[in-house]
C-alpha positions as CSV (number, residue, x, y, z in Angstrom):
1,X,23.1,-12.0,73.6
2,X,21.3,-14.7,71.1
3,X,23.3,-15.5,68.3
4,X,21.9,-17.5,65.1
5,X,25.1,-18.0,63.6
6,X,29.1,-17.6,64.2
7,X,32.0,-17.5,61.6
8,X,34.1,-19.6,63.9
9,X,35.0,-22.9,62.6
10,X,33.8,-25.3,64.5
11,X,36.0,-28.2,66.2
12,X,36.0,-31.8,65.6
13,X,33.5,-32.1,68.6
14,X,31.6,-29.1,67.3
15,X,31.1,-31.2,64.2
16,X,30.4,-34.4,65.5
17,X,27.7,-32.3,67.2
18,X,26.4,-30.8,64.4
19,X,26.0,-34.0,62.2
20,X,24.1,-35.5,65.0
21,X,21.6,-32.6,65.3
22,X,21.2,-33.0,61.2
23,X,20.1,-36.3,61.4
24,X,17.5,-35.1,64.3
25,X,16.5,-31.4,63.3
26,X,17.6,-31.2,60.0
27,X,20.3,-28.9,58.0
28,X,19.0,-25.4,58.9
29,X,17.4,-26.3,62.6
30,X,20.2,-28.4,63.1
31,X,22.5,-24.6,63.2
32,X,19.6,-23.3,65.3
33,X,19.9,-25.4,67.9
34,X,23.5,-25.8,68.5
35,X,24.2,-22.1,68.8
36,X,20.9,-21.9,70.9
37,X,22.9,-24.6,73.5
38,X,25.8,-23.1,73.2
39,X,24.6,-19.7,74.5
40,X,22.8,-21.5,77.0
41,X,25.6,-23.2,78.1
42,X,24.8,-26.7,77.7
43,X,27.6,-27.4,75.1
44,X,31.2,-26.0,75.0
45,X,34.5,-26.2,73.3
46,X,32.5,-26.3,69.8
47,X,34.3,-23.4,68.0
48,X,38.3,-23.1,67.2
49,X,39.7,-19.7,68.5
50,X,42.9,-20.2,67.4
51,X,41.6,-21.1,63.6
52,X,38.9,-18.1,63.8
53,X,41.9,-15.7,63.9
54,X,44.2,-17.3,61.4
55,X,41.4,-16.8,59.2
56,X,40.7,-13.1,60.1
57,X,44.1,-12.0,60.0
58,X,44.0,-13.6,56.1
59,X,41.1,-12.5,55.9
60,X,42.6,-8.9,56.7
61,X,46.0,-9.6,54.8
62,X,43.5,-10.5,51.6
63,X,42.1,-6.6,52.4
64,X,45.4,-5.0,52.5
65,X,46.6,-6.5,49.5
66,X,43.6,-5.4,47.6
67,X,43.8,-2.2,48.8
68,X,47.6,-1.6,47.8
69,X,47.1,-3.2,45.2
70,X,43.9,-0.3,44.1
71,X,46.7,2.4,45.0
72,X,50.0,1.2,43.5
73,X,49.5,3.1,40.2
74,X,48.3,6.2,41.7
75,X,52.1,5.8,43.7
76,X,53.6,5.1,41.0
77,X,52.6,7.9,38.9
78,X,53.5,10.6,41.3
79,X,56.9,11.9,40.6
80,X,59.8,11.5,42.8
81,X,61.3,14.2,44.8
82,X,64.3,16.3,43.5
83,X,66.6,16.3,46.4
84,X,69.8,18.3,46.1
85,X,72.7,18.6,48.1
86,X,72.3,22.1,49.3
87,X,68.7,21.2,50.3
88,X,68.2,22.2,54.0
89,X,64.4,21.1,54.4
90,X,62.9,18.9,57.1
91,X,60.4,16.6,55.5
92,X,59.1,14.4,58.3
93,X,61.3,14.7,60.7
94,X,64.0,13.9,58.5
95,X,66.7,16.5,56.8
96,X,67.0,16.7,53.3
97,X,70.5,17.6,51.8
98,X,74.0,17.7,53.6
């Protein structure tokens, strides 16, 4: 499967790479080309796995956030519960009362 482009960060090797095409193929071709040999197979070991996911799971953390954060005062505005002793309902599994 071709691939122009990858969100990985690239490694230390990846970059030394990648400056090298630059100077050779320019900015843009450059990106062409090393993604083009990687698929091929002719480079490896040019993306960080272990940094791609940090930054997906922040990435997804960042999401979260902003989602809770869109919902908090619709929470907060809901009223609490009035739970009395002699209350013998089962709200989610859980019994209410004595």
């Amino acid at each position: 499967m071709p691939m122009t482009a990858r969100a990985d960060p690239l490694t230390g090797k990846g970059e030394e790479i990648l400056k090298s095409m630059e100077k050779t193929y320019g900015p843009e071709k450059a990106k062409q080309v090393l993604y083009a040999s990687e698929n091929k197979g002719t480079i490896s070991g040019i993306h960080d796995a272990v940094m791609a996911m940090a930054d997906a799971v922040e990435s997804l953390n960042r999401r979260i956030d902003a989602y809770c954060g869109r919902h908090a005062d619709a929470m907060a505005e809901q009223p609490a519960q009035d739970i009395r002793a002699d209350d013998h309902r089962v709200i989610g599994g859980v019994k209410l009362g004595k």
